[in-house]
N, C-alpha and C positions, 0 to 999 in steps of 0.2 A: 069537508064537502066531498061528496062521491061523484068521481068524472065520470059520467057514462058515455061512451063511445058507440055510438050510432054504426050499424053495420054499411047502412049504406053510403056512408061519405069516404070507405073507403075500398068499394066495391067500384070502381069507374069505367072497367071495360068487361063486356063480356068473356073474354078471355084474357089470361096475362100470359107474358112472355116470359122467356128465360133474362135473368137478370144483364145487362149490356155493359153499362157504364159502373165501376169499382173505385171507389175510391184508395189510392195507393200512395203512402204516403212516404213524399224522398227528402224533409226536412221537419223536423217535431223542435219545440220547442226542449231547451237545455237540462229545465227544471221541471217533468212535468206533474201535475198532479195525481197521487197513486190513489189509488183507491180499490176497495175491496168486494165484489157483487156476491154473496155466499150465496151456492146454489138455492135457488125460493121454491120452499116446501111443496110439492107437488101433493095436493091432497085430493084427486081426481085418481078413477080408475084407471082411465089409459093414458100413456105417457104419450107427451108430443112430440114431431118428428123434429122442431130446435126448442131448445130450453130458455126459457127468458134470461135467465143472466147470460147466457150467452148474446143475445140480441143487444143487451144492455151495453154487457163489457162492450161489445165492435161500435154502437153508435157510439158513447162516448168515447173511441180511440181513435172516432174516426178522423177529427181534422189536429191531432198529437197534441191536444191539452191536457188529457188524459194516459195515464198507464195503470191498466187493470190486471190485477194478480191473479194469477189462474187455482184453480182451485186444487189443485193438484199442491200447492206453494205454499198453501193456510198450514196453520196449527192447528186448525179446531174449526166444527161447521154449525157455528153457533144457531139456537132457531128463535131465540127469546133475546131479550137486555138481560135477563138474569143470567144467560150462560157465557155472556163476553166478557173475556180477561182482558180489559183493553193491552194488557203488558206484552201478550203475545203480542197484538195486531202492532204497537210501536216497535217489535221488535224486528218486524217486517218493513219496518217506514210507511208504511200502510198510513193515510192522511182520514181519509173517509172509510167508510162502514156501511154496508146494506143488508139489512137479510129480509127476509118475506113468505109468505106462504100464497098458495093458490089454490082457492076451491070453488067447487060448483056455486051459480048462482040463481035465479028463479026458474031458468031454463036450461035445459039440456047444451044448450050452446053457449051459455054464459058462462064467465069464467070472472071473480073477483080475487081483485091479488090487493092484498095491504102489507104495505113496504117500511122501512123504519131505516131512516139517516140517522147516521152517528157521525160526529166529529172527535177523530180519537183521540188527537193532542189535547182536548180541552175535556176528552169523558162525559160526554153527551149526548144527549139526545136533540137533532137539531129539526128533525120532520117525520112527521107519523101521518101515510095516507092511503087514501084505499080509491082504485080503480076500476071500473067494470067494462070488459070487454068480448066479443067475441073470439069463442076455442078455432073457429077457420079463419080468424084474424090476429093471430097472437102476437104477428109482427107490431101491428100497429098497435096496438096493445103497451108493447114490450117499449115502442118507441116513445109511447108519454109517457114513460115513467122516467124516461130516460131524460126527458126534456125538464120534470117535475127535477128528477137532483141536479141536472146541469145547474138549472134555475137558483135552485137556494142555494149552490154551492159558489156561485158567479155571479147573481143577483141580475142575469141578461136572461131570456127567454130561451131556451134549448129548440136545436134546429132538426131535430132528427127527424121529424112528423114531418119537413117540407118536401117541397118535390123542385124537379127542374125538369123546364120543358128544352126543347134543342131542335134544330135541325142536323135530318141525317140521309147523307147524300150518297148513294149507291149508282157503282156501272154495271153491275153484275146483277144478271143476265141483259139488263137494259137499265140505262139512267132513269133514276126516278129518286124524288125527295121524298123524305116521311116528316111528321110535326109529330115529335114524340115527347111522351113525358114518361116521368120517372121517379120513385122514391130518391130520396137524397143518397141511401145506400145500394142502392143499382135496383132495388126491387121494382116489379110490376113494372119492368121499361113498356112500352107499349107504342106502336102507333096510331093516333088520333084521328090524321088524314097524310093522305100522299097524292105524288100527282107526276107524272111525268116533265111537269113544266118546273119552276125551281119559286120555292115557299123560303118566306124569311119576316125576320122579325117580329121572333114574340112576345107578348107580352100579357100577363095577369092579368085579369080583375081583381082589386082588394078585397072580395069575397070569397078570393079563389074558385071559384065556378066557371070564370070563362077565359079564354082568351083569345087576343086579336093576334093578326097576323096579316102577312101579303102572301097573294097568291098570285102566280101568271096566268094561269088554267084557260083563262078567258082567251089568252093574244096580249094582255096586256096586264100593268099590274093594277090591282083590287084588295081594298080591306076587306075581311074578314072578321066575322064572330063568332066563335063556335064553342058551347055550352061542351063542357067537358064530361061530364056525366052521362050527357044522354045524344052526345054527337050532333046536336042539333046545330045550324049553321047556319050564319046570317052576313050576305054582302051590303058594304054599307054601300050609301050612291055614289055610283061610280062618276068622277068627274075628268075632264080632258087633261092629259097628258100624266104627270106622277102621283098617284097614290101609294104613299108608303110611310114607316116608319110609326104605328099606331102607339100612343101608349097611355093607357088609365090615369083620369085623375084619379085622387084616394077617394072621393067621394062615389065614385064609378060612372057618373052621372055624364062626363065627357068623354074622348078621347081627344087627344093631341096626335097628328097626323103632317102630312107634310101633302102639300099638291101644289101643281106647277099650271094649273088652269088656268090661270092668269097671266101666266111667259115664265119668270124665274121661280125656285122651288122657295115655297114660306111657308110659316107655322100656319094651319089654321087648328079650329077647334070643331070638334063633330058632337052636337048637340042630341045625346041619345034616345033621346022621348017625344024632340020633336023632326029629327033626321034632318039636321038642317047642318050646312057649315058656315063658319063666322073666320072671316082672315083675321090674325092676331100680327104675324109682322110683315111689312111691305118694302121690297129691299133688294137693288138690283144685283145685288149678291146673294148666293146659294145661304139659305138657311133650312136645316135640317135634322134629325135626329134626337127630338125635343124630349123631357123626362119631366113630371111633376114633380114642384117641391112636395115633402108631405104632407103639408097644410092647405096644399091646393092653391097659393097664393101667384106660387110663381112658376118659372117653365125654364129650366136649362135647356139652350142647345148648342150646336155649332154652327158658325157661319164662317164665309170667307171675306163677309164684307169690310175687312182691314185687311187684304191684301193675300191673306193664307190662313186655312182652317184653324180657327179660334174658340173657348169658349164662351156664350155670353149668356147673362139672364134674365130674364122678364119679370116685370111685375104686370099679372093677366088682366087689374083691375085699369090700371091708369094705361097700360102698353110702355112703361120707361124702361130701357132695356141700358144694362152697365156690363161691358165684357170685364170676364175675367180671368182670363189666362193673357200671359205676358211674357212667360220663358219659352223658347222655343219657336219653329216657324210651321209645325204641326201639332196641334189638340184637339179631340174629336172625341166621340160618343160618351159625351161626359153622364153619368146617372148619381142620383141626391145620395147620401147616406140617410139610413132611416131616422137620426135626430137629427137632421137637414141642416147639421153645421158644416160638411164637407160636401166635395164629390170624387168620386171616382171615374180614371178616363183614359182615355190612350195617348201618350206623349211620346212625342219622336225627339230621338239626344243623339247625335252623332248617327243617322242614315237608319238606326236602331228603333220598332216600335214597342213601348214598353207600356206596362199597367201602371198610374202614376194617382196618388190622392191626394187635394189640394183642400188646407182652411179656406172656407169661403170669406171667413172675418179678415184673417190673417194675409191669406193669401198664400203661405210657406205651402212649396209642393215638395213631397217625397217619392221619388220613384222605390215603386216595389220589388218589380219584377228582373231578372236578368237575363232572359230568353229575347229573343230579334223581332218576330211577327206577332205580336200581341194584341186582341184587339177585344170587343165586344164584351166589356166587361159587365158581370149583375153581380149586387150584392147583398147577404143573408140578409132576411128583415130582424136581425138580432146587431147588423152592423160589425159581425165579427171577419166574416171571410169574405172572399170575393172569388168568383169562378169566371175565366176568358175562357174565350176560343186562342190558341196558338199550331204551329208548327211540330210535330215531331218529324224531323228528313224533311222526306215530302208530305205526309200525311196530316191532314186536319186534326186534333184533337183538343178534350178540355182539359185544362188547369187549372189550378186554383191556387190561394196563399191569403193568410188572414192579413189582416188591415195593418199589422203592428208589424208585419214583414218575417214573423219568429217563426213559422211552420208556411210548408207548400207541397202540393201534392199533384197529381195527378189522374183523369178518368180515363185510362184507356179503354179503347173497344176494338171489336173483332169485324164489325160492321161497315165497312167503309165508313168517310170522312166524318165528321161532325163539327158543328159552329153553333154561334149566335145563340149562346145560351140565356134564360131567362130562369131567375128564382122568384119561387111562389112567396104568395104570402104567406103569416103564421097560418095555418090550416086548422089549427085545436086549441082550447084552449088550457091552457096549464099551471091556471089560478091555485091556489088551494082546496 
């Protein structure tokens, strides 16, 4: 099947920015998997100013499950299956195989690339596919294919296409917040909106189109909705005292929010087609920071109504709610894994706050993380990594580390502080 990528899903701001957040990576996995991207046949008049295997080799190195051989390193620049020795490529340790060509397609701006997986230890041919994309989008281009071999070669959904929004909080020349999003590899960082008064907590729609947030702008805090394409913005009704904390069913049809218009802070539900809200829990302790299961069934959050921030869960239909954190005397901003058998959350062990995953069956938690301030954590819709906000000194930044604890990394930026990161949904799809 030929993925056509639509120019405009990934055109979202009139202008872009210079790239911000990097991913740098200070822990790769022991073993990782090599692989080989031979430069892909450019059969176009003018050459581009980056070359798709390059885009390729960096997405897949980017969170160290990968190590790609530079081209410089080969034996040989094979362009066909007739012309791979597989003996060279084993003699390289080389695991996988890619080569590809690039030529014009209906239009002047077209560009189809058909690509071809090898797996070398076994001398095969494991996927043969062909892509069409736009020549002033070659990134994104470059990034499904990228996601296409993650896929067959991991059998998980490749994250390269995703994005992540953040807030990013500047003094210079005067305090002001931005609500920025960003290619998963620092591309198109951008800001969406800003404001002098301080924005927080964002969060997706599962069509990836929108997202919610808090704003102060007003004098107080307010949900937000604003259509990421076309900037369009929508306050939902504002009610007395806290709104905050929005986040998408999968169905997008609600949000989960938190308001305090009735004395203490509790879940309600924000009905999006008829603007109405419905309380879901009633409870003279603080309940807060709610995340949908992915089925929409149910609703993690934290409360303190056993005495100190816990987590606990809801079922939306009957309101039966069963905590479930139990170690510790702080747990908070817990969010579902995308097969909704775990969560991931902030655990405090010794005065220390840490990124911690717990079986929801089981209950067995594992702390991740070994840094002090760690908080706000989101995690890939492929279930593999997780990205916080933390500490570096004094300075705000994000981090990240996959689920299995084996690779962790870092986004620095140049831009004052940054927090309260949110990852998108899949964005493309990367069927066959």
């Amino acid at each position: 099947m030929i993925l056509r990528i639509l120019t405009s899903l990934f055109i979202i701001y009139s202008s872009f920015l210079s790239s911000d957040l990097r991913i740098e990576i200070t822990k790769g996995i022991e073993d990782p998997i090599r692989i080989a991207i031979v430069p892909i046949a450019w059969n176009l008049e003018n050459p581009p100013r980056e070359y798709l295997h390059q885009i390729i080799s960096s997405d897949l190195e980017s969170f160290g499950e990968f190590v790609s051989l530079s081209p410089k390193e080969m034996l040989s620049l094979p362009n066909s299956e007739q012309e791979i020795f597989y003996r060279d490529w084993k003699l390289l340790d080389v695991d996988y195989l890619v080569l590809g060509t690039a030529s014009r397609g209906e239009s002047l701006q077209e560009i189809v690339v058909n690509f071809s997986l090898f797996n070398v230890t076994r001398e095969r041919l494991m996927k043969r596919s062909i892509s069409v994309g736009s020549a002033s989008y070659l990134n994104a281009l470059a990034h499904i294919i990228s996601d296409r071999i993650y896929n067959e070669i991991n059998g998980l959904p490749g994250i390269s296409s995703t994005k992540i929004s953040y807030i990013n909080q500047n003094r210079e020349p005067e305090q002001k917040y931005f609500l920025r999003v960003t290619d998963i590899d620092g591309r198109n960082d951008s800001s969406i909106f800003s404001s002098s008064e301080p924005l927080m907590s964002p969060s997706w729609s599962s069509d990836g189109k929108r997202l919610a947030y808090v704003s102060f702008e007003e004098g107080t805090s307010r949900i937000f909705i604003q259509e990421i394409y076309t900037g369009k913005r929508k306050g939902l009704k504002l009610e007395r005292g806290i709104n905050s904390s929005p986040n998408w069913s999968p169905s997008d049809k609600y949000l989960a929010a938190v308001l305090s218009k009735e004395g203490n802070p509790d879940i309600f539900r924000y009905d999006l087609e008829n603007d109405k809200w419905k309380q879901l829990t009633d409870h003279f302790g603080i309940d807060t920071e709610p995340d949908w299961s992915p089925d929409g069934r149910k609703i993690i959050f934290t409360s303190n109504r056993s005495g100190s921030p816990q987590i606990y869960e809801m079922n939306v239909t009957n309101k039966k709610i069963r905590r479930k954190t139990f170690e510790g005397t702080y747990n908070a901003r817990a969010r579902y894994t995308p097969d909704g058998k775990s969560f991931v959350f902030v655990h405090r062990r010794d005065g220390l706050f840490h990124i911690a995953v717990q079986n929801l069956r089981t209950g067995k938690l594992q702390i991740l993380t070994d840094t002090t301030l760690d908080e706000s954590p989101t995690i890939s819709p492929n279930g593999k990594v997780i990205i916080y906000a933390t500490k570096d000194k004094e300075k705000d930044i994000l981090a990240g580390i996959s689920i299995d604890g084996k690779t962790r990394f870092i986004l620095p930026t140049n831009s004052g502080g940054v927090r309260e990161p949110s990852w998108s949904p899949l964005l493309v799809s990367t069927g066959n």
